[in-house]
N, C-alpha and C positions, 0 to 999 in steps of 0.2 A: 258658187265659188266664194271662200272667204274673202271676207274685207279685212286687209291689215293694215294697221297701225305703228308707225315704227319712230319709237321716241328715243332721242339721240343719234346725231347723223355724223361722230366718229367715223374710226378705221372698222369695225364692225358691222355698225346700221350703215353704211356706204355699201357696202359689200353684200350685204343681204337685199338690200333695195335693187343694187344693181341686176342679181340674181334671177329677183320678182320679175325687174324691167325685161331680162332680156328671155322672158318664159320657162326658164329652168325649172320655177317652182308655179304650180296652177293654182295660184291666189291673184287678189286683185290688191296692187299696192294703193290704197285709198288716201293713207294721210302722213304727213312726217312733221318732227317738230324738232327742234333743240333752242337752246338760249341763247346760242349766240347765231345770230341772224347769216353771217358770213356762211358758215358751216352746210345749210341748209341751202345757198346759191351752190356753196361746190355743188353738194349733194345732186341737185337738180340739172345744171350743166352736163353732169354724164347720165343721165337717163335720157334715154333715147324714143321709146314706148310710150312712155307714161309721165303725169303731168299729177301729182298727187296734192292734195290740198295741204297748206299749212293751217293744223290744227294745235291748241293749246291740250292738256291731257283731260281737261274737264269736256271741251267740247268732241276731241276725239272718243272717248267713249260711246258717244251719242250713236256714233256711224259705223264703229266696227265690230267685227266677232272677235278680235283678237293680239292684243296689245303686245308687242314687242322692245322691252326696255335696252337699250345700249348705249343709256347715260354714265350714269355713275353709283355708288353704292349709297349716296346723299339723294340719290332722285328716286333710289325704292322708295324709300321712305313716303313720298306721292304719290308714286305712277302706279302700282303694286293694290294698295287699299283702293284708292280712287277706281281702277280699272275691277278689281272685285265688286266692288257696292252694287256697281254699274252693269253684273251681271254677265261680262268679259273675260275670256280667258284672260292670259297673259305670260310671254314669257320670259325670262329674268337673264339679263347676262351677267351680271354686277351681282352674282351669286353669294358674297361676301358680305353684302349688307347682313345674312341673315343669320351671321355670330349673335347677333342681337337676338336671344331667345326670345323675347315679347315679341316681337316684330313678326319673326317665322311661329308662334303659335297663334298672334291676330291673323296673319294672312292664313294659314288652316283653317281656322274658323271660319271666318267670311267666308272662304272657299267652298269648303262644307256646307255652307249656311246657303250658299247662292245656287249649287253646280257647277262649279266653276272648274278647269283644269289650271295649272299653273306650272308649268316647264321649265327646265335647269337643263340648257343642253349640256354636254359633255367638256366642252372649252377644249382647254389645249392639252388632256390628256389622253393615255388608250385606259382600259382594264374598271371603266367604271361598271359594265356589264357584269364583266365577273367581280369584282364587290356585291352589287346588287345579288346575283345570285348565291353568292357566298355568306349572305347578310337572310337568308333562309335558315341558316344554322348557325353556332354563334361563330364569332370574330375575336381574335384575340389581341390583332395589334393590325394600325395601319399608319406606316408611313410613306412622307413622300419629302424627296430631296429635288428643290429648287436650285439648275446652277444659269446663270444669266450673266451677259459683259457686264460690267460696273454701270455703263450710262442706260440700260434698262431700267437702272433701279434710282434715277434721280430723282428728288422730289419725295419719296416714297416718305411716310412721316416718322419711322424708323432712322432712315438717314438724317435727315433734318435735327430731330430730337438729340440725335447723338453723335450731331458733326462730325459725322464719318467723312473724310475726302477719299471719294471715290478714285480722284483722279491717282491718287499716289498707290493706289494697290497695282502694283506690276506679277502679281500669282496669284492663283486661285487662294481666295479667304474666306473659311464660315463667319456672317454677318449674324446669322439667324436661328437658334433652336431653341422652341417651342411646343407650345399647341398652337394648332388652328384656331383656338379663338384668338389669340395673340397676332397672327400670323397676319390676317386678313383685316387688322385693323394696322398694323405695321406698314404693310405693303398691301395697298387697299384695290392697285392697280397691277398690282403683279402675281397676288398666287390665289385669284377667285377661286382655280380650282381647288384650294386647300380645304374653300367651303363646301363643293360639290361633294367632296371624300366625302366629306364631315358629315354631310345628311344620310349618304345613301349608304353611311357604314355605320361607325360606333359612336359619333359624333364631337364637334370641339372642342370638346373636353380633354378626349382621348386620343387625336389623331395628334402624331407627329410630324413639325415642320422643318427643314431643315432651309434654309438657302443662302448660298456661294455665288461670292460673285468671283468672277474668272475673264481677266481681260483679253484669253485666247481663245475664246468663244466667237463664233459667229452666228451660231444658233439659240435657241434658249432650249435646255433639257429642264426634261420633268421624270422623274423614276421614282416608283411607288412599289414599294412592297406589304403583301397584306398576307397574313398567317392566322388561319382558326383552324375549326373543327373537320373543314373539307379537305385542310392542305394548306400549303404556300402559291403565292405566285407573283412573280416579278415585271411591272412594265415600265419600258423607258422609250422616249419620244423625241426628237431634237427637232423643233418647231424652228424653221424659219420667220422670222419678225414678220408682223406687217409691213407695208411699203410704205403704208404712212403715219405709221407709230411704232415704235421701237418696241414699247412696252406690252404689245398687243404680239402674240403670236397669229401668224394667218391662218393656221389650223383652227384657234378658238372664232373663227369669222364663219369658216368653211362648215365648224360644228355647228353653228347659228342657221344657215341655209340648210342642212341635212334636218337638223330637227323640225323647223318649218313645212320641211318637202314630207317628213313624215306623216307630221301632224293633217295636211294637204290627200295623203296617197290612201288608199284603201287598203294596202298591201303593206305589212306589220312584219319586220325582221329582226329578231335579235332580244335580249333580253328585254 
């Protein structure tokens, strides 16, 4: 049975831990960690099963097969390399750190250099499958239009930067069009996915971002169209929030547990 590791105990690592706890997925939750010590009591309070160690990322390496990042795009930067060296898989939810071309070619390498696997689940959109297999033959454009209420996007350092008040938008308004390298350092907590496209398509460079914010929203939409040599095809998804972050769609939690359970199962489905 793997031993996991699950660094950051957010709206994400809450949800995947609990998952572990309650046997949904056949791993063994061994350890958890985050910075801020509160976080880690919630975390624990609803695990019912299981009593995991609080480890730091240098000693959690020691004990697992398999490191689970659901910090932030500032804790790749640690958990990522440290967990490679160490011989560890690892998998990434803060997919967006990895606009940073240095950073996504040292973790290849290590990875390469070690055996290592290293996982991008899907987050909160559909159609990364068919990119992937679309991305067999070439690709000629991929975008994807972000629309979210305004207080999803507070904080974001795009807003900040350019004293956007949120509060005064009463209609849908584009805030945002881009690339994805821009994109995912703008809003570092709201369009990860824009990184995932980015890898398993044509990359940062070349993907288009779009996002709107829309105070008549209850859900957050993500709609991505991609056009090559195969064809077109359009996906759109209206993600319910998490319960305990706005900014977090529960889908991208739900994708965290499935890729896990994959990663866990013998039986391989899908692209």
């Amino acid at each position: 049975m793997l031993k996991i590791g699950v660094f950051g105990c957010g709206a994400i690592g809450t949800e995947l831990c609990k998952a572990i706890d309650s046997g949904h997925i056949g791993v063994e939750l061994y350890a958890v960690y985050d910075r801020h010590e509160q976080s880690i009591i919630d975390l624990k309070e609803q695990l019912k099963n299981t009593d995991p160690k609080v480890l730091d990322i240098v000693e959690m390496v020691k004990h697992v097969d398999l490191v689970v990042e659901c910090a932030s795009q500032q804790a790749v930067y640690e958990v990522v390399p440290t967990t490679l060296h160490a011989k560890c898989d690892v998998m990434v939810i803060s997919v967006g750190a990895f606009a940073d071309k240095k950073l996504l070619d040292t973790t290849f390498d290590i990875a390469k250099e070690n055996g290592c696997k290293v996982y991008f689940p899907s987050g909160a959109i559909v159609g990364l499958d068919g990119l992937t297999s679309a991305s067999a033959a070439s690709i000629y454009s991929v975008t994807l239009t972000t629309q979210k209420h305004p207080r999803s996007l507070e904080g974001a350092p795009y807003i900040v930067q350019n004293n956007i008040d949120l509060d005064s938008i009463k209609g849908k308004a584009v805030l945002f069009e881009g690339m994805a390298s821009e994109a995912v350092k703008a809003f570092p907590a709201n369009v990860n996915v824009a990184a995932s496209l980015s890898i398993a398509g044509i990359g940062f460079d070349k993907t288009k971002v779009k996002i709107v914010a829309n105070p008549a929203l209850t859900r957050n939409i993500h709609e991505i169209t991609v056009e090559g040599e195969f064809g077109m095809f359009t996906t759109r998804v209206e993600n319910v929030p998490a319960p305990t972050n706005p900014k977090t769609s529960y889908l991208a939690a739900l994708s965290a547990i499935s890729t896990l359970k994959k990663i866990a199962d013998p039986l391989q489905v899908g692209t």
